[in-house]
Every structure is written in structure tokens, then in C-alpha cells.
MDTraj code that builds the backbone (N, CA, C; nanometers):
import mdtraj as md
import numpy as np

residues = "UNK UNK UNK UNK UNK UNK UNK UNK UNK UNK UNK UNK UNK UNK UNK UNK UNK UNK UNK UNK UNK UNK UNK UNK UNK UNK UNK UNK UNK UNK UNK UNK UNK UNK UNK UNK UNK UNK UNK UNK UNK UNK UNK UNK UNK UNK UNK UNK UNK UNK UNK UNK UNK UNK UNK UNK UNK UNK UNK UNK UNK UNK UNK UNK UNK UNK UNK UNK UNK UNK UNK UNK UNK UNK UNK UNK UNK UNK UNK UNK UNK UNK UNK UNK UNK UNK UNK UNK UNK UNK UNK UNK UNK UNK UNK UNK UNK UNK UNK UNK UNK UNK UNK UNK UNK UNK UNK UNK UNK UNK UNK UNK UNK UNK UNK UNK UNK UNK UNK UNK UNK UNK UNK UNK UNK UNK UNK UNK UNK UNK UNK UNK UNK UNK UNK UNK UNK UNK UNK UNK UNK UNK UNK UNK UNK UNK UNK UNK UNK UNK UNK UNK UNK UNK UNK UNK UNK UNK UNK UNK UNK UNK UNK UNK UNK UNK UNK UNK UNK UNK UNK UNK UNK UNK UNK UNK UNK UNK UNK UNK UNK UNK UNK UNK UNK UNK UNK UNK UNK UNK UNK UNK UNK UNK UNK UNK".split()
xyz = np.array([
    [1.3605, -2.1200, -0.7992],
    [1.4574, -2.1181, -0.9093],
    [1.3834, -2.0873, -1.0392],
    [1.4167, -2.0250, -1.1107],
    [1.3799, -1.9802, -1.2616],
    [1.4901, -1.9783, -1.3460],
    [1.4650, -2.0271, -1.5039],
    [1.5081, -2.0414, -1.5859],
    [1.5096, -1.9520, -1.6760],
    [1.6103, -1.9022, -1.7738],
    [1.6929, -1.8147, -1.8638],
    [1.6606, -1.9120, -2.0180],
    [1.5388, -1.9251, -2.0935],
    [1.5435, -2.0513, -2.1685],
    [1.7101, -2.0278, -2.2861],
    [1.6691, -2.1540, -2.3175],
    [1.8499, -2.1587, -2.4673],
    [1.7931, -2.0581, -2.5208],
    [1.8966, -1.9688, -2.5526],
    [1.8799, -1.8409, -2.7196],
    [1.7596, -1.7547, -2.6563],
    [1.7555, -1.7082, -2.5180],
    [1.6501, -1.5985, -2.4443],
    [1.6904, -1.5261, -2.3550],
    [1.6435, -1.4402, -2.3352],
    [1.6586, -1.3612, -2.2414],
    [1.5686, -1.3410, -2.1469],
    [1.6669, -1.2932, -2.0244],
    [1.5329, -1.2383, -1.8914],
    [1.5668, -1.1327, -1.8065],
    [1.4732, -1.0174, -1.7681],
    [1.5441, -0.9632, -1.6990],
    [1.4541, -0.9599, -1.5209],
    [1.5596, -0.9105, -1.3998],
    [1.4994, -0.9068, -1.2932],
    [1.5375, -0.7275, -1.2275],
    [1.4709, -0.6988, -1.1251],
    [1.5173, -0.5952, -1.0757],
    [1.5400, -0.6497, -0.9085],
    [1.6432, -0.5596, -0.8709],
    [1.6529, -0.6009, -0.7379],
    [1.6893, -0.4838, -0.6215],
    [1.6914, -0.4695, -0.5232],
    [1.7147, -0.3932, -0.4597],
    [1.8522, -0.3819, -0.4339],
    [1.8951, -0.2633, -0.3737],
    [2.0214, -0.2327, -0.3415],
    [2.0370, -0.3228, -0.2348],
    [2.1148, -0.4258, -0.1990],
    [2.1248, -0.5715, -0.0887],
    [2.0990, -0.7153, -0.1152],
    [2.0399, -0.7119, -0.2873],
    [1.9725, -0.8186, -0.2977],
    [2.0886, -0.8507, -0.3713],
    [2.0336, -1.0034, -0.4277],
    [2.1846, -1.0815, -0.5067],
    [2.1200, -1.1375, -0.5994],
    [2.1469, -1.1802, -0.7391],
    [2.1447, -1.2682, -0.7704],
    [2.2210, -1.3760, -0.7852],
    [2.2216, -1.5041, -0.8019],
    [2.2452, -1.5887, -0.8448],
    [2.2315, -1.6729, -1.0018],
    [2.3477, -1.7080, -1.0737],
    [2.2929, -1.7375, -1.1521],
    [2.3841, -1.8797, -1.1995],
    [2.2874, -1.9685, -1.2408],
    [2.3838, -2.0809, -1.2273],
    [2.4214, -2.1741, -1.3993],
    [2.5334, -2.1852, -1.3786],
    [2.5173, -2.2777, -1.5399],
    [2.5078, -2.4001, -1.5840],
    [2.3876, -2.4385, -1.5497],
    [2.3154, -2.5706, -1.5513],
    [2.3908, -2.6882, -1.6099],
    [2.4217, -2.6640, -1.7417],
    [2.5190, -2.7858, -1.7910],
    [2.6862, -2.7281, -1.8313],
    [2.6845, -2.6437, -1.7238],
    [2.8390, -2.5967, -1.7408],
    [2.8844, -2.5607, -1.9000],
    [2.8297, -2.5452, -2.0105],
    [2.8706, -2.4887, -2.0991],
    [2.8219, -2.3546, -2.1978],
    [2.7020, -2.2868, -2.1064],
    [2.6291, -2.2233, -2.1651],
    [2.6923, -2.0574, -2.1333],
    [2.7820, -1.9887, -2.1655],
    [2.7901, -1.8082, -2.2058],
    [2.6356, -1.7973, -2.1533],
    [2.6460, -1.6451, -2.0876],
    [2.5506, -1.5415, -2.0157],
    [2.5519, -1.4365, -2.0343],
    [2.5244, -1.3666, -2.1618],
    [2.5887, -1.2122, -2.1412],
    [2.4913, -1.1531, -2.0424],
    [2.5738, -1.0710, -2.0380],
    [2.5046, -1.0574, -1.8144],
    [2.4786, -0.8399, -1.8696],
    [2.3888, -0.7980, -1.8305],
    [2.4145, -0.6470, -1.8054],
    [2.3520, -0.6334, -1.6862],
    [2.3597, -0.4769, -1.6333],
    [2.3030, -0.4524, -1.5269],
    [2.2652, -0.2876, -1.5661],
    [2.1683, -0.2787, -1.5476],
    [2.1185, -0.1010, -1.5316],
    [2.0909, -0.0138, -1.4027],
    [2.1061, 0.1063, -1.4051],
    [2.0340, 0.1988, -1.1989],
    [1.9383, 0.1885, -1.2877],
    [1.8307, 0.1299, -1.1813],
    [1.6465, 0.1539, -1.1972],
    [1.6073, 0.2607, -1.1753],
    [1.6313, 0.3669, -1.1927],
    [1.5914, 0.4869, -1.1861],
    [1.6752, 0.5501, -1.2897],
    [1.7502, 0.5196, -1.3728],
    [1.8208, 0.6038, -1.4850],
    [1.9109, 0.4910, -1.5730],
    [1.8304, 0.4174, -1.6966],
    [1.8988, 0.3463, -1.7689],
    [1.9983, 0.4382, -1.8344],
    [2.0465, 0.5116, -1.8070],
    [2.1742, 0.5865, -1.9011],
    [2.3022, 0.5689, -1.8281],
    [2.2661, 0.4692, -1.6839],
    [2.3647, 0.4333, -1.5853],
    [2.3448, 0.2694, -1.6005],
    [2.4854, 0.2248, -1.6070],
    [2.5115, 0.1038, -1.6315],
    [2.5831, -0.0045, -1.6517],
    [2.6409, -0.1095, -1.6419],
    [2.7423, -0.1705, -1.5873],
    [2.8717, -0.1044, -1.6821],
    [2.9676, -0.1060, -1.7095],
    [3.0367, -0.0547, -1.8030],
    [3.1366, -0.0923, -1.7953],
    [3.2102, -0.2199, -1.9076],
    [3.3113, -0.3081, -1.9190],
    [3.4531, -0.1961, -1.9231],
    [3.4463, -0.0848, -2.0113],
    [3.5272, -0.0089, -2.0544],
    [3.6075, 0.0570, -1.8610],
    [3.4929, 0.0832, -1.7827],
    [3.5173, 0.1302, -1.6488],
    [3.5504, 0.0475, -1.5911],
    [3.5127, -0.0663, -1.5825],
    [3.5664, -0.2208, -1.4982],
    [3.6850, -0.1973, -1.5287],
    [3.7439, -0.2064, -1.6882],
    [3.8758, -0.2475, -1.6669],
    [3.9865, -0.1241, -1.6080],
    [3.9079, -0.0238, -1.5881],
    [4.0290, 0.0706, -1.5631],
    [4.0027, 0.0412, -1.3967],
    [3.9227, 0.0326, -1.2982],
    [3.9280, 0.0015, -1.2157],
    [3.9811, -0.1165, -1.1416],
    [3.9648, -0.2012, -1.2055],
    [4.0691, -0.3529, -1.1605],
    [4.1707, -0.3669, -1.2085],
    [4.1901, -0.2986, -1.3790],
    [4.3814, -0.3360, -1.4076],
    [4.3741, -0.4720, -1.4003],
    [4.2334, -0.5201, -1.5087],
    [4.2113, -0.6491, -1.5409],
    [4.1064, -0.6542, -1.6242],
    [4.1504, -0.7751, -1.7332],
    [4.0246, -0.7965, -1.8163],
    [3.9215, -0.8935, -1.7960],
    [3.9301, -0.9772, -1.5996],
    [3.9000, -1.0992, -1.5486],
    [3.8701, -1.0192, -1.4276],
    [3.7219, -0.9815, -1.4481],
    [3.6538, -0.9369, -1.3230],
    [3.6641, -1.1249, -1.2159],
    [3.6692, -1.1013, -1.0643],
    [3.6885, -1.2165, -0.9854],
    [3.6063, -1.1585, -0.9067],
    [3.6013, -1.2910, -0.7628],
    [3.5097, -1.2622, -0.6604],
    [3.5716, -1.1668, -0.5638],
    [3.4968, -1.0973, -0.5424],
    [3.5166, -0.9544, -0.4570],
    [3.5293, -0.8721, -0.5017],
    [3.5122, -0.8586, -0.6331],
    [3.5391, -0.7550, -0.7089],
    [3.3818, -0.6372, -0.7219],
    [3.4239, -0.5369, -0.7109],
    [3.3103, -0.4365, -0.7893],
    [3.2980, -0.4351, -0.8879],
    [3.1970, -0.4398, -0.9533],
    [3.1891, -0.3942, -1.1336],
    [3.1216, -0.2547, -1.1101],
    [3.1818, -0.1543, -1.1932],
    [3.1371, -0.0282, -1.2069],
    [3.0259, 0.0193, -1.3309],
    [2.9956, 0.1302, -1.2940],
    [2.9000, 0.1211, -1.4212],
    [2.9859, 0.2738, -1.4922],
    [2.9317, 0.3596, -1.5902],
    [2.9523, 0.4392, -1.6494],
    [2.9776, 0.5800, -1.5977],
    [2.9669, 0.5715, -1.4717],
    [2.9341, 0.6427, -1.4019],
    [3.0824, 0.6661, -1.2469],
    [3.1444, 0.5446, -1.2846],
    [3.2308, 0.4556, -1.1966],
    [3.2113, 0.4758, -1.0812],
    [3.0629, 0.3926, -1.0247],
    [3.0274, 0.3744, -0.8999],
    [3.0036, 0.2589, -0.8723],
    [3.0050, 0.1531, -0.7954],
    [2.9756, -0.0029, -0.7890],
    [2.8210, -0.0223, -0.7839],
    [2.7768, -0.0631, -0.8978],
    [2.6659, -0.1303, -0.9194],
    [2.6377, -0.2826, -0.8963],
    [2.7026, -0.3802, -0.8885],
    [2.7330, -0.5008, -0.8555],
    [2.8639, -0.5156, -0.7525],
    [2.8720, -0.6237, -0.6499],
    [2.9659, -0.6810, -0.6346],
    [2.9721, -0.8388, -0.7375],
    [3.0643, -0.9047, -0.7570],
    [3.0974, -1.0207, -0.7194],
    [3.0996, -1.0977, -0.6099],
    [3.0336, -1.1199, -0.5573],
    [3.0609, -1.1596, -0.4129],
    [3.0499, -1.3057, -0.4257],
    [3.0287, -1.4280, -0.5376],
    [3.0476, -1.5633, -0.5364],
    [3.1075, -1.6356, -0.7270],
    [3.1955, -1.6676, -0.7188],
    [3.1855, -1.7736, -0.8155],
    [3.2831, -1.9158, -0.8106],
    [3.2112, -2.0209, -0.8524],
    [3.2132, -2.1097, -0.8517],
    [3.3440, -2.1911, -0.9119],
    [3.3375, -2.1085, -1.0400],
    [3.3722, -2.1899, -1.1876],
    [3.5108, -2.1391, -1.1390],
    [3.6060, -2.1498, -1.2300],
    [3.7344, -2.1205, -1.3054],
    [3.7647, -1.9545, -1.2873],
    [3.6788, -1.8594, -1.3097],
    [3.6589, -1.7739, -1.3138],
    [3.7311, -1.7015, -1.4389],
    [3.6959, -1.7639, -1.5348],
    [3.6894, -1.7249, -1.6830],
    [3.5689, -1.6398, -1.7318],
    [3.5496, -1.4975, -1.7618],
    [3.4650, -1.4042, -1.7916],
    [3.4925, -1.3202, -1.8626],
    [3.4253, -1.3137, -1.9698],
    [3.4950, -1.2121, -2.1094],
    [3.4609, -1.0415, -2.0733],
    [3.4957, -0.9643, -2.1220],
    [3.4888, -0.8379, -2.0811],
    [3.4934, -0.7463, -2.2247],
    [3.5429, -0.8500, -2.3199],
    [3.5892, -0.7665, -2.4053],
    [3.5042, -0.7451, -2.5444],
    [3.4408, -0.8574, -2.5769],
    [3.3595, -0.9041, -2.6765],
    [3.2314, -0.8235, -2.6981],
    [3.1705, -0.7750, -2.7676],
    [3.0076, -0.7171, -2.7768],
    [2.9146, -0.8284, -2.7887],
    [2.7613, -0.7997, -2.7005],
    [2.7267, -0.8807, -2.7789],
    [2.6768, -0.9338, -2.8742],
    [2.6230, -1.0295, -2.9492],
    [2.6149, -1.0607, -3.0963],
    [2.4577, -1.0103, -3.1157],
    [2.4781, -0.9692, -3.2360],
    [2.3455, -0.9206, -3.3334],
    [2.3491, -0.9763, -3.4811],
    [2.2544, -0.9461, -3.5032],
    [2.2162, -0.9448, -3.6685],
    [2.2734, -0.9313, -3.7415],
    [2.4181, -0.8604, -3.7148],
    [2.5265, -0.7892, -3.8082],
    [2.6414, -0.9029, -3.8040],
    [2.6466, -0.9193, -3.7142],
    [2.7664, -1.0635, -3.6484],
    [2.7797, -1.1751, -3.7087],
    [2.5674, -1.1519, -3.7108],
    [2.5302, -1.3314, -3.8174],
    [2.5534, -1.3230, -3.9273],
    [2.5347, -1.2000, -3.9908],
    [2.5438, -1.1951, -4.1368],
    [2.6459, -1.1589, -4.1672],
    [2.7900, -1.1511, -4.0698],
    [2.9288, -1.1317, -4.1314],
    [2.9893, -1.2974, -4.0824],
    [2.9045, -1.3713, -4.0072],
    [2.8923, -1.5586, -4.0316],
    [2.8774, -1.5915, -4.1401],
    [2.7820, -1.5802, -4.2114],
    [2.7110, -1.5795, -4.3420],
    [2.5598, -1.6235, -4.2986],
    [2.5272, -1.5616, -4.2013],
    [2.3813, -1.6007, -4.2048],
    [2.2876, -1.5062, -4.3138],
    [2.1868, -1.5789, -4.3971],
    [2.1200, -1.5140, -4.4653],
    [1.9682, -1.4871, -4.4585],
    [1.9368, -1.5534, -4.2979],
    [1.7774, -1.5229, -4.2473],
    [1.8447, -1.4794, -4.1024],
    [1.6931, -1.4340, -4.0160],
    [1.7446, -1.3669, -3.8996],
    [1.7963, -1.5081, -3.8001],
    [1.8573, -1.4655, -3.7248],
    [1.9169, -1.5427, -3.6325],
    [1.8978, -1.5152, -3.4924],
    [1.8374, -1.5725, -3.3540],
    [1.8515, -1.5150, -3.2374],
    [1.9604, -1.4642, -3.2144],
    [1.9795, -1.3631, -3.1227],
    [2.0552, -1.3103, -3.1177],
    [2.0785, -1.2374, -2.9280],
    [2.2219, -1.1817, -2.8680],
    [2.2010, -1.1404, -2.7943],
    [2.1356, -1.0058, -2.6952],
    [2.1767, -0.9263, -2.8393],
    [2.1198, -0.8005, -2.8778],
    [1.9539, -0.7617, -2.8513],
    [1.9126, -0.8339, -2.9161],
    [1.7709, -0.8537, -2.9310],
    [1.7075, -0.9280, -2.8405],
    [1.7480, -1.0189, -2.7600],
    [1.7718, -1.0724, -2.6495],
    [1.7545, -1.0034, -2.4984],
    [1.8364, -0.8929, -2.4793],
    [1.8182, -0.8066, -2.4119],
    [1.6982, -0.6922, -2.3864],
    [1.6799, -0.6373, -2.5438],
    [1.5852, -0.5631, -2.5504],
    [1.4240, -0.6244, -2.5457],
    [1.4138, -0.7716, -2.5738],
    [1.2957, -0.8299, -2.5270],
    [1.2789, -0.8592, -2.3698],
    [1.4250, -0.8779, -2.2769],
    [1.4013, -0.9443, -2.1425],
    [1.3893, -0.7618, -2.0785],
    [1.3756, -0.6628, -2.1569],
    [1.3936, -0.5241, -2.0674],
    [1.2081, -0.5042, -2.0888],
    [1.2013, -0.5386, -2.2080],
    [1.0463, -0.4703, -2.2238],
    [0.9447, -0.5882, -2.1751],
    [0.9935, -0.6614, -2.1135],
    [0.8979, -0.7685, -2.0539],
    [0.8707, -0.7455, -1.9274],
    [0.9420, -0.6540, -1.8606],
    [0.9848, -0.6273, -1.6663],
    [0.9386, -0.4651, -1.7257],
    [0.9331, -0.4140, -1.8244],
    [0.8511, -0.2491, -1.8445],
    [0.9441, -0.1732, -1.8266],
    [1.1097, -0.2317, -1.8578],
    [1.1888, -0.1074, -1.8322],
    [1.2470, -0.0692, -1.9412],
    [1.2815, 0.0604, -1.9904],
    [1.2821, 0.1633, -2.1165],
    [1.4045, 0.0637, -2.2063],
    [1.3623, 0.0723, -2.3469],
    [1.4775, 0.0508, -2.4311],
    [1.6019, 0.1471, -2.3845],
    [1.7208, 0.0580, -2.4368],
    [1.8286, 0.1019, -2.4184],
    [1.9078, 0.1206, -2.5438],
    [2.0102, 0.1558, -2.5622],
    [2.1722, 0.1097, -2.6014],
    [2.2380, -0.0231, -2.5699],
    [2.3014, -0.0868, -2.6497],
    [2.3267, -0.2578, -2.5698],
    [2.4393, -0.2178, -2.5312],
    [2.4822, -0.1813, -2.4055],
    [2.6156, -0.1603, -2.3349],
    [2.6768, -0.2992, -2.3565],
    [2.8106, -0.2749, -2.4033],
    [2.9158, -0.4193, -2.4035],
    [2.8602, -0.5227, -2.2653],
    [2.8053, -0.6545, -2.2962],
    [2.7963, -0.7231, -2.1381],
    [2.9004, -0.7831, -2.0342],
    [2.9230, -0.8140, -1.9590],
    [3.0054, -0.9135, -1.8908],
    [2.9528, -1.0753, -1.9492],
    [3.0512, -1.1102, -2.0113],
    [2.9862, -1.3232, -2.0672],
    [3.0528, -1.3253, -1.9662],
    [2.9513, -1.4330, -1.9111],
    [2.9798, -1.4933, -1.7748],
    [3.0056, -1.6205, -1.8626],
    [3.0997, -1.7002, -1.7976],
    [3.1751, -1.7902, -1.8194],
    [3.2369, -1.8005, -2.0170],
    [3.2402, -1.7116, -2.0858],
    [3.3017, -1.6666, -2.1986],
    [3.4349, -1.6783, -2.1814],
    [3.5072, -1.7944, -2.2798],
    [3.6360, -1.8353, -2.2714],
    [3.6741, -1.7697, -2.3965],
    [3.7313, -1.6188, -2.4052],
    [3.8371, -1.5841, -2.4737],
    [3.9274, -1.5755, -2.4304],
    [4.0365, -1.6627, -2.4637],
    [4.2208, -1.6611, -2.4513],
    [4.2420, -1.5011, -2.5366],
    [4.3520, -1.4248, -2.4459],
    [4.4085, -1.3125, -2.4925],
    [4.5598, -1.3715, -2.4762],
    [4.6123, -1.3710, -2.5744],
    [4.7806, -1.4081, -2.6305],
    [4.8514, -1.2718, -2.5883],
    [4.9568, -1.3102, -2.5815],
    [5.0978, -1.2106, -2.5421],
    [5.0783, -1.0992, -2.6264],
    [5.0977, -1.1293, -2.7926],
    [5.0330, -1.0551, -2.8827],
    [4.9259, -0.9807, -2.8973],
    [4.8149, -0.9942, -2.8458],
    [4.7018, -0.9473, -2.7807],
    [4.5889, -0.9864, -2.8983],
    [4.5991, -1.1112, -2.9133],
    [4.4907, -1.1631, -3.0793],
    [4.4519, -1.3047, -2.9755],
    [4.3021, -1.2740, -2.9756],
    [4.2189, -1.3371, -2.8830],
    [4.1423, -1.4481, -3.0157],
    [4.1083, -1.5529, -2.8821],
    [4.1306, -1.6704, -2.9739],
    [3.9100, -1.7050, -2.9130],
    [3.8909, -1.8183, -2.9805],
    [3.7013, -1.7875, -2.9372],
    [3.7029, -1.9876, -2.8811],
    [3.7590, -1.9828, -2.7238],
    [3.7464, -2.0832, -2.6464],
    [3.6135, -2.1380, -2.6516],
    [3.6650, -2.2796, -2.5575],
    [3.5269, -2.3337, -2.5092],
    [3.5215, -2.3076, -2.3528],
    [3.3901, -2.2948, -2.3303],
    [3.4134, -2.2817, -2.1440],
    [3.4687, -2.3596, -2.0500],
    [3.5174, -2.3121, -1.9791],
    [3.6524, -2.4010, -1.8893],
    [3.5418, -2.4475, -1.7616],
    [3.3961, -2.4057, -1.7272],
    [3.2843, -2.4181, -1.6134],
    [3.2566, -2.5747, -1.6276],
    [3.2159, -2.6114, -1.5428],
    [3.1890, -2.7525, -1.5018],
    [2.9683, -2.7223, -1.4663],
    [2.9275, -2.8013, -1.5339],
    [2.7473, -2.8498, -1.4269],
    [2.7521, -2.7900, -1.3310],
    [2.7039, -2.6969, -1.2908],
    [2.6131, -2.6061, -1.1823],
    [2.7022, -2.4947, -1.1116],
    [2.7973, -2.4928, -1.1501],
    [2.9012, -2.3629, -1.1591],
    [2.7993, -2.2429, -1.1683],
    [2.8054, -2.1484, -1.0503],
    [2.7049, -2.0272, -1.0219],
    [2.8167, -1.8962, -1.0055],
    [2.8009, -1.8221, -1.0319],
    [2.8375, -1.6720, -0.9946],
    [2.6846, -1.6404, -0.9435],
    [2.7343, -1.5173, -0.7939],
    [2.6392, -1.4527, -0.6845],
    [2.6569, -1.2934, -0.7627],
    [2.5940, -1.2191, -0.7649],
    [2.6158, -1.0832, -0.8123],
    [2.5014, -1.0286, -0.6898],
    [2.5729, -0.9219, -0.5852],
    [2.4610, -0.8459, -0.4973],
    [2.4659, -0.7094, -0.5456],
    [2.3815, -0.6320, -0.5625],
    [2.3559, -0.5284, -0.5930],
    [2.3960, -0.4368, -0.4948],
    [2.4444, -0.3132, -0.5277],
    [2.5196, -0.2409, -0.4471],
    [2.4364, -0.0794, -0.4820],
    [2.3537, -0.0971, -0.5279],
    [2.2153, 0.0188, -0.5602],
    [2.0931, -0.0325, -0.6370],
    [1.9710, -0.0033, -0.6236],
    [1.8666, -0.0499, -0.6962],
    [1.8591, -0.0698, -0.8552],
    [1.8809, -0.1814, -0.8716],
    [1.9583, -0.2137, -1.0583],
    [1.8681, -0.3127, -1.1346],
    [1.8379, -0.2995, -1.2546],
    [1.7593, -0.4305, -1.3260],
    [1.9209, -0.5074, -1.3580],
    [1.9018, -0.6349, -1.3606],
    [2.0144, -0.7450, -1.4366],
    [1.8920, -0.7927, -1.5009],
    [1.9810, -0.7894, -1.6504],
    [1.9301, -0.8860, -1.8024],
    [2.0586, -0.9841, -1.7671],
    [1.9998, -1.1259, -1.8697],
    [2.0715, -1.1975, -1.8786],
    [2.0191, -1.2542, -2.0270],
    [2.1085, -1.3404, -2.0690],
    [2.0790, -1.3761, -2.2170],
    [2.1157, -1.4689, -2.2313],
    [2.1034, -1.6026, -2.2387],
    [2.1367, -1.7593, -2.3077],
    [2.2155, -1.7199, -2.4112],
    [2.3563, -1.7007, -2.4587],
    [2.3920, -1.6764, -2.6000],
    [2.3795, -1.7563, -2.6906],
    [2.3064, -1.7187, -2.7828],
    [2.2839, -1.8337, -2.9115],
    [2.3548, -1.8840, -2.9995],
    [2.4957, -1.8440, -2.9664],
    [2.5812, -1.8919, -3.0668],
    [2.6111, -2.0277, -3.0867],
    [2.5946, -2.0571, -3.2212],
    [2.5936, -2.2099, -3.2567],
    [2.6849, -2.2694, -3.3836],
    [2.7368, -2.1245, -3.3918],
    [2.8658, -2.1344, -3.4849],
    [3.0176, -2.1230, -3.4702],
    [3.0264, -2.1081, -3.3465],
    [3.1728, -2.1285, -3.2542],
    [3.1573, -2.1509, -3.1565],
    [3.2450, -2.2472, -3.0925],
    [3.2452, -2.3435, -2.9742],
    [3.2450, -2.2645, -2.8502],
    [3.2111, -2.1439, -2.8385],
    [3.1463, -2.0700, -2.7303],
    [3.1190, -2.1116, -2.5884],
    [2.9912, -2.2195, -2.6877],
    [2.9230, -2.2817, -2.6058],
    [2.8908, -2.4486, -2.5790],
    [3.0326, -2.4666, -2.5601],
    [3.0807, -2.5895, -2.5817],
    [3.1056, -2.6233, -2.6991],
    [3.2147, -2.7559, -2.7378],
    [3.2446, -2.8181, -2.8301],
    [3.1065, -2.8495, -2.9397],
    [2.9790, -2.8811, -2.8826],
    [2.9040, -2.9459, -2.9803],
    [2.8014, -2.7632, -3.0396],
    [2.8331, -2.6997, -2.9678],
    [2.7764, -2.5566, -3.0417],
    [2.6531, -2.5499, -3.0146],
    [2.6163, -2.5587, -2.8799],
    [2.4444, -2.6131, -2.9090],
    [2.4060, -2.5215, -2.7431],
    [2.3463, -2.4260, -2.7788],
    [2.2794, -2.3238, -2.6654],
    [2.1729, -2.4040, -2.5565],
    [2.2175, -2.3941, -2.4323],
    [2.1212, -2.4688, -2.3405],
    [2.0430, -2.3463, -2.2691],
    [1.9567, -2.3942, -2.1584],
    [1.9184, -2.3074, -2.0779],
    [2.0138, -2.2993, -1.9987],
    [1.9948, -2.1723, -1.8523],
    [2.0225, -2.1823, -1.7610],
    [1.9547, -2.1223, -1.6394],
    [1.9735, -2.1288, -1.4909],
    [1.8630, -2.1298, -1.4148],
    [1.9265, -2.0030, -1.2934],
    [1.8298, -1.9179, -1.2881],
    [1.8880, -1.8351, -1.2214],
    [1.7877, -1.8177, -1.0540],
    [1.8136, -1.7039, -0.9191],
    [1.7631, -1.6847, -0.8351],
    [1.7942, -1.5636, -0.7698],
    [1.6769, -1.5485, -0.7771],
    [1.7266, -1.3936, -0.6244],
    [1.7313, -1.4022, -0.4514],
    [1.8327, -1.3868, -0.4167],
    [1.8761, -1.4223, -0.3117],
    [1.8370, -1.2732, -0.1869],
    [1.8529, -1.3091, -0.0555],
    [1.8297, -1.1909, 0.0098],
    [1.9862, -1.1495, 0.0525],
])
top = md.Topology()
chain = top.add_chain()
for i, resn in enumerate(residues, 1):
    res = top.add_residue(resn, chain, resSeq=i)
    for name in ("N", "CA", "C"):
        top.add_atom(name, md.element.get_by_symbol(name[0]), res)
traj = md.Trajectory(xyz[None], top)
């Protein structure tokens, strides 16, 4: 088992068959999740393609996630929780904090990513929109989305198997200024695994 520390990122590569696992240790911690083809980061999970393929903004288990390309780069093949997963949100940067009112730098998810890619030696990217794994945005009738707390319970895991040779980043989201990440706003770790 390996850990995702609070407000960090990590990334793994896996083979086309392999899975990860990733689990949310104290049930309140957001994951923005991406996935890249290891052989061509310009291919990549792609929220915008998910939703035209499911005719949903709540990827579930069994589901394919597509990449840009609309070929299945991931299944779903396990989750635990509620199955509450945002699709819609970017994730947060420098720009986000300082329209918070942050006035020094702030971790971030953005930056987050691009450290867990250049740590495993794989090329900067573009931050493709992620999948937040367990990200509780309510979408109203009206369609004016509201910034939940996670509905996941202590050790609530989503399985993701790879369905072609792919790096997955993952990111602790650091947000500590909306209840994101639970009521008390306070970024934990979480602990992830690669499965066969």
C-alpha cells in the first residue's frame, strides 16, 4: 500500500490489465484522478468524452471512461462509496486561490499533477479537466451546482483497470476553503495500490 500525502500528488504507470486501487482513508478527502496513453500524453482521460458516452455526469461501476480520443482508457470496475464523482469542475490552481483571495501561493491541484508526472519522467502536459473522485457537487434542476461535502464513509475505494498502457496521477485536493473536503476543510492523505 502507498500513500497520496494531504495537498500532493503521485503518479503510477500501469499496464494495459493492471488496476488500480485507490482508497479514501478517512472518507473525506477529493482525488482529482487523471489518466494519460504512455506512449502519447496528447491522449487522455477526457471528462468532456465521458459525458457524451454515458449520457451522464456520474461516471459508475462498469463504466468506461474515455479519453480524447473516445477509446476506453480505464474501466470502473469497483466502487465502494455512494458513487458521487464530479466530472465537471477543473482542477484548482493559482488562479482559483487568488479569485478566494489568496495573496501568497497556495498548493494546488494543478501543480500537483505536474510534480507527480515529472517524478515517474513522464512529459509535462496540459491539465486535462480530472475525474474528483468522491467530489460532492449537487447539480439542481436549474443546473447551478452547489460545492458539497463528501457523501464517502473511512476506506471507501474505487478499482480503476486499465484498458491500454496509461500513467494515473492522483492529487490529495488541497482545498481548505470549502467543505470539499469535509465539514472541518482540512486535506488528509490517502492510500492507494496496484492490483494485478
Amino acid at each position: 500500500m502507498e500513500t497520496v500525502p494531504a495537498r500532493r500528488g503521485r503518479a503510477v504507470r500501469l499496464a494495459a490489465g493492471q488496476a488500480i486501487r485507490i482508497i479514501n482513508t478517512h472518507g473525506t478527502q477529493v482525488v482529482d484522478t487523471w489518466a494519460f496513453n504512455a506512449n502519447d500524453p496528447g491522449e487522455f482521460l477526457s471528462m468532456e468524452h465521458l459525458h457524451a458516452s454515458l449520457g451522464s455526469v456520474f461516471p459508475a461501476k462498469g463504466d468506461a471512461l474515455l479519453t480524447n480520443r473516445r477509446r476506453a482508457i480505464l474501466l470502473m470496475e469497483e466502487d465502494t462509496s455512494p458513487g458521487r464523482h464530479d466530472t465537471v469542475i477543473a482542477a484548482c490552481d493559482t488562479h482559483r486561490y487568488q479569485s478566494l483571495g489568496c495573496t501568497s501561493y497556495h498548493d494546488n491541484c494543478t501543480d500537483n499533477l505536474h510534480a507527480a508526472l515529472a517524478m515517474i519522467g513522464f512529459p509535462r502536459t496540459e491539465c486535462p479537466a480530472p475525474l474528483n473522485l468522491w467530489m460532492n457537487i449537487p447539480i439542481a434542476a436549474d443546473g447551478r451546482i452547489t460545492w458539497g461535502e463528501p457523501l464517502s464513509k473511512p476506506g471507501d475505494h474505487v478499482t480503476l483497470r486499465a484498458q491500454i498502457d496509461c500513467v494515473v496521477a492522483m492529487s490529495c485536493c488541497p482545498q481548505d476553503m470549502i467543505p470539499i473536503n469535509g465539514r472541518d476543510c482540512t486535506p488528509v492523505e490517502v492510500q492507494f495500490e496496484v492490483i494485478a
